[in-house]
N, C-alpha and C positions, 0 to 999 in steps of 0.2 A: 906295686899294683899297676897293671897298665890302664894308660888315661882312656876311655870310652866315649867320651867327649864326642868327640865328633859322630862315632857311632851313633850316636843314642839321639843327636840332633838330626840326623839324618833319617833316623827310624820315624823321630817324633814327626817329624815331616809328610814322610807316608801316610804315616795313618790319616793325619788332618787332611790328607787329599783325597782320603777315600770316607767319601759320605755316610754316614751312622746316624742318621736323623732319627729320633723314636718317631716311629708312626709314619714316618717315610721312605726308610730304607730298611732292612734288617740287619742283622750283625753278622751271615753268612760272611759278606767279602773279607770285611775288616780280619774276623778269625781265620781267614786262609794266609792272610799278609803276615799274621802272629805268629801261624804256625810255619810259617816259612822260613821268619828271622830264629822262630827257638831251634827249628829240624838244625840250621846253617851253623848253629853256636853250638848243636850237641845237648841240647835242654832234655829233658823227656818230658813228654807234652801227651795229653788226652783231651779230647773234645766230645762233650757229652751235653746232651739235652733232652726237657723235655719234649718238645716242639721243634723241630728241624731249620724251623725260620729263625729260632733262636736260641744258638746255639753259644756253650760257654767253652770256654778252655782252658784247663788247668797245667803246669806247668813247674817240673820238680817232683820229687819223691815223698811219701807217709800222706797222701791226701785225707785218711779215716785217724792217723794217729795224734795225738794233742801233744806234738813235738814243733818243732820252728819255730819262726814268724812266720806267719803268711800274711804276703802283700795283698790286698785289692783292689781293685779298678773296673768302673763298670764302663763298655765297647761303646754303648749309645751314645747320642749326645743332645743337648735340647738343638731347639729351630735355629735357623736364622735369624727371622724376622725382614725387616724391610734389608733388603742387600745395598740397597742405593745407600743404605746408612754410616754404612762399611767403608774404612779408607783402604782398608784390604781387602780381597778376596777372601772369603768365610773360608774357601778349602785350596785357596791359593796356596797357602805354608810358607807365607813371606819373612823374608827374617829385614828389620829397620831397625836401625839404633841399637842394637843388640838385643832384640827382641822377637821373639817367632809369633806371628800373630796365624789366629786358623779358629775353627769354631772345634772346642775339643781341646785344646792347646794346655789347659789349664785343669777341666773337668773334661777327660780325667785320662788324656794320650800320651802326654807325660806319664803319668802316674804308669799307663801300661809299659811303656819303653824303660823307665827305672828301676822299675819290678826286675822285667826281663833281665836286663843288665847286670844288677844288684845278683840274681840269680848267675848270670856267667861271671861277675867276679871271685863269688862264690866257690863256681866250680874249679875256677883257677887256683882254689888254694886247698883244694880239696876236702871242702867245708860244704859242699851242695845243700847238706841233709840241714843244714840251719836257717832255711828256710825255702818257700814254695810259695807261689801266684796262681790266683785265678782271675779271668778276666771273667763277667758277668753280660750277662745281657737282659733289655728291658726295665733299668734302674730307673732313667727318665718318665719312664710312664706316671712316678706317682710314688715310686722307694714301696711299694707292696705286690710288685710281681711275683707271681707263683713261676716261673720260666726261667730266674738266672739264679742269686743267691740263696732265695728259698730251696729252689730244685738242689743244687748241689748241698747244703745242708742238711736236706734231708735224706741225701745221700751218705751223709755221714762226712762229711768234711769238719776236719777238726785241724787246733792247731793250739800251742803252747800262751799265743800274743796276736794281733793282727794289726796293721794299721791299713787305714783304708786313704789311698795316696791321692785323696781331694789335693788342690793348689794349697798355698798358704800355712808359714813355716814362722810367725810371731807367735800363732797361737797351737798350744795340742791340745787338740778338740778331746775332749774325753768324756762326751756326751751329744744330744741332741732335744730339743724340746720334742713333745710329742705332735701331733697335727690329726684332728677331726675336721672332716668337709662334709658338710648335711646341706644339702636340698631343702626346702621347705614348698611343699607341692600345694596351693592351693586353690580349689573349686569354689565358684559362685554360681549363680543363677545370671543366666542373659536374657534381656528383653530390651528394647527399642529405648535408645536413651532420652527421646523426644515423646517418648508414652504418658498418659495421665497415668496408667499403673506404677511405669517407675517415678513418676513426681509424686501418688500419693501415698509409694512406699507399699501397695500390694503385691507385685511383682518385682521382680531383678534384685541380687545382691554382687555387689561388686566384688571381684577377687584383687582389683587393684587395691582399695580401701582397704581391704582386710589384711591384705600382704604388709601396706605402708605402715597400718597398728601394727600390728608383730615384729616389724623390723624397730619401729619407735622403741620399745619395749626392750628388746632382745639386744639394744644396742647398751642398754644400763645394766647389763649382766656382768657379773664382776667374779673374779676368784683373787682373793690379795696376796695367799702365799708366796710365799719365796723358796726358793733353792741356793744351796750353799756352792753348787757348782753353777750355776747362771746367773751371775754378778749384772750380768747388763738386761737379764732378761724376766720377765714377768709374762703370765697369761694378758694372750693378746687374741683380741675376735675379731673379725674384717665380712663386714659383706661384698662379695668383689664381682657379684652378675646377679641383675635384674633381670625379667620380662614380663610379659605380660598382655593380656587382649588379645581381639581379632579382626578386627576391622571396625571400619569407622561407623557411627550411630548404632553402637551393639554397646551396653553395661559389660564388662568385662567377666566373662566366665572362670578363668584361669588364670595366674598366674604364679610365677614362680622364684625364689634369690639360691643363691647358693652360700651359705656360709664357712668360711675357714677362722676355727680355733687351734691355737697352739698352747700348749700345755706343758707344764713341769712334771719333772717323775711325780714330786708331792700331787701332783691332782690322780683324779681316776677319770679316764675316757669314757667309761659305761655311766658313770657318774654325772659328767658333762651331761650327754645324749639325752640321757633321762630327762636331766632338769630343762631343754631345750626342747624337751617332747611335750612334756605337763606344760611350758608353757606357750608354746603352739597349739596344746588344745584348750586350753582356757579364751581362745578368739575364737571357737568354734562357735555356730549358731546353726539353726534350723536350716539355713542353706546356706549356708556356710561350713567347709573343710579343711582342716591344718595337715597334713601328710608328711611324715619325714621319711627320707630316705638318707641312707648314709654311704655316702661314696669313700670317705678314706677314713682309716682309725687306726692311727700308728700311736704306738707309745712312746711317750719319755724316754731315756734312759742316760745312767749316767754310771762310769768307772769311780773308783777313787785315786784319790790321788797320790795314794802310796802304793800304787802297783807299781809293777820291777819298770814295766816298761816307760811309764812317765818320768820316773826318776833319770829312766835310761838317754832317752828323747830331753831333758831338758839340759843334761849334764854334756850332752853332746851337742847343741845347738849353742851352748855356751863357749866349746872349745870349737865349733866349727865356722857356726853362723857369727860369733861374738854377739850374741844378744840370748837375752832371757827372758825367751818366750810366756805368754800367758797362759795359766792352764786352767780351763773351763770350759762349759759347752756353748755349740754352737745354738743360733735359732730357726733352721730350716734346719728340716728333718731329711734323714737320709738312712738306709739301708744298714747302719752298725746296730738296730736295735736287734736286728735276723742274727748278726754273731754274739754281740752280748748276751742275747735271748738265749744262745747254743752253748754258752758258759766261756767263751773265748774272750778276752778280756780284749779290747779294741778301742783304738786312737780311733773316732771318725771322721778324720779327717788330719793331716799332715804333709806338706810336698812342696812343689816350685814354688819359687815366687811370680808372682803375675797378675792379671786384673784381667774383670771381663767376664765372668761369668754370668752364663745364661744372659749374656748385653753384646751390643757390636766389638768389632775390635778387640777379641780375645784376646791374650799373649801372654806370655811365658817370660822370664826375664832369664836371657841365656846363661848370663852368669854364675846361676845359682842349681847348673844341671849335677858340675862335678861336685858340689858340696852334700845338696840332699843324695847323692851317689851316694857318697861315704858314712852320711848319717845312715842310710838305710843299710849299708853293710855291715857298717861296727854296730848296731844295734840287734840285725840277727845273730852277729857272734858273738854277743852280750847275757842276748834272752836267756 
């Protein structure tokens, strides 16, 4: 087998120097740099989207048929954040201490460059058809994009197994908790906060009071279940953004939090909502208003764990990585519920070793390119 090694450092490189920021750049350039490296190896490659700004590309043969493994990896990547924080350059593509640091590095440019590769080793032994890549775009936004995995799904992308080539090779992800984000909108009445009407209570209702009770409240909300694949994890609720008011000597008209729940497959989302709805409207009053709105609603989802391909991934991390990985899911939510959803049975998450996601000083740990290489190869000629 020729070593790719270098190849594939050099690829992972590029990419991280070419910007993919969700909601700041789009994923045109990245997909021309993709399609370049697969035209240069002889890949068969198609790039299709819905929206021209965000464009996906697939990569390999049977895109509609439920044969291979198919790899994935979404183009985007989160922010930077402060750059000053950075001992490297976010899109420098530094390599220190055996390490490639780059925003992307990890989630998920790696995961594109092993894909690819894995797919030319492939074809060097004239084994192509056991597996196929698609690179995604718009995953960052929030894992419920209609533009990258959706779109191609429902194009009819199928595939025998997937693994979705997240960083981190202790554990095979073989699930995700789910994640509800509700808004809680609410209206009061304004009037002068130095008024004898608001001192004797005929006029003004405060939207901050009212917010502050519902959050007291909302904050004792409990689901105890468990899951037999989420050993470290349990239903968890965060209020993570306040506001509220308008200016100074006004009773506060408006204000608003944002809540994030995460969920086990055993709960039900509509379920959640509900119960967060009834009791948002239990602080309602004659001028006073509880409004939910619901911005994300991703499900649970979990494999088991005698499918072909965890037996496959842990039996090969044993002869490759020498260790023996954990198999459970993860607790941030990401885009395998769109394939599990489509009946593909999918790792969400498996790949480099590294640290740093979505935080400064991304990085890849070099040594472990030519291993998950080999894990991802013997495993599509496994599947």
């Amino acid at each position: 087998m020729i070593d790719y090694t270098k190849d594939i450092t050099l690829f992972i490189q590029k990419l991280i120097s070419i910007p993919s920021v969700n909601g700041v750049n789009n994923e045109t350039e990245i997909v021309k740099v993709i399609k370049e490296e697969v035209d240069k190896l002889g890949l068969p490659n198609k790039i299709s989207f819905k929206d021209s700004t965000y464009p996906n590309i697939f990569v390999g043969n049977n895109f509609d048929k439920k044969e291979g493994l198919l790899f994935i990896a979404h183009l985007d990547t989160a922010g930077v954040g402060d750059e000053t924080k950075w001992t490297h350059k976010p899109f420098g593509a530094e390599i220190a201490d055996n390490k490639l640091y780059g925003r992307g590095a990890i989630d998920n440019k790696a995961g594109i460059a092993l894909s690819i590769y894995t797919l030319k080793t492939l074809k060097d032994q004239g084994k192509l058809d056991a597996a196929k890549f698609v690179g995604v775009s718009d995953e960052e936004c929030g894992a419920d994009s209609v533009f990258g995995a959706r779109y191609l799904l429902d194009q009819g992308l199928q595939a025998k197994s997937a693994i979705y080539t997240y960083a981190g090779n202790d554990v095979i992800t073989i699930g995700h908790r789910g994640q509800v984000k509700l808004w809680i909108n609410v209206t009061g009445e304004s009037t002068h906060s130095g008024s004898s009407s608001w001192q004797n209570g005929t006029k003004g209702a405060s939207a901050i009071d009212a917010l502050n009770n519902f959050i007291t409240e909302v904050n004792k909300f409990e689901m105890k279940e468990t899951h037999e694949a989420f050993p470290n994890y349990t239903f968890k609720q965060t209020v993570l953004f306040i506001e509220g008011g308008t200016t100074t000597s006004l009773v506060p008209d408006k204000a608003r939090c944002l809540i994030d729940a995460r969920l086990l497959p055993i709960h039900n989302n509509d379920e959640y909502i509900e119960s967060i709805t009834k009791l948002a409207k239990s602080f309602e009053t004659e001028k006073v208003k509880l409004e939910i709105e619901v911005q994300t609603n991703l499900p649970a989802v979990s494999i088991s764990t005698d499918e072909k391909i965890v037996t496959i991934l842990k039996n090969l991390s044993a002869e490759i990585l020498g260790i023996e990985p954990e198999i459970r899911g993860c607790g941030p939510a990401n885009e395998g519920y769109m394939f599990i959803g489509a009946g593909i049975p999918t790792i969400c998450g498996f790949g480099v070793s590294g640290e740093g996601v979505h935080s400064k000083d991304e990085y890849l740990d070099l040594d472990s390119i030519p291993k998950i290489l080999k894990i991802y190869t013997e495993t599509a000629l496994k599947i």
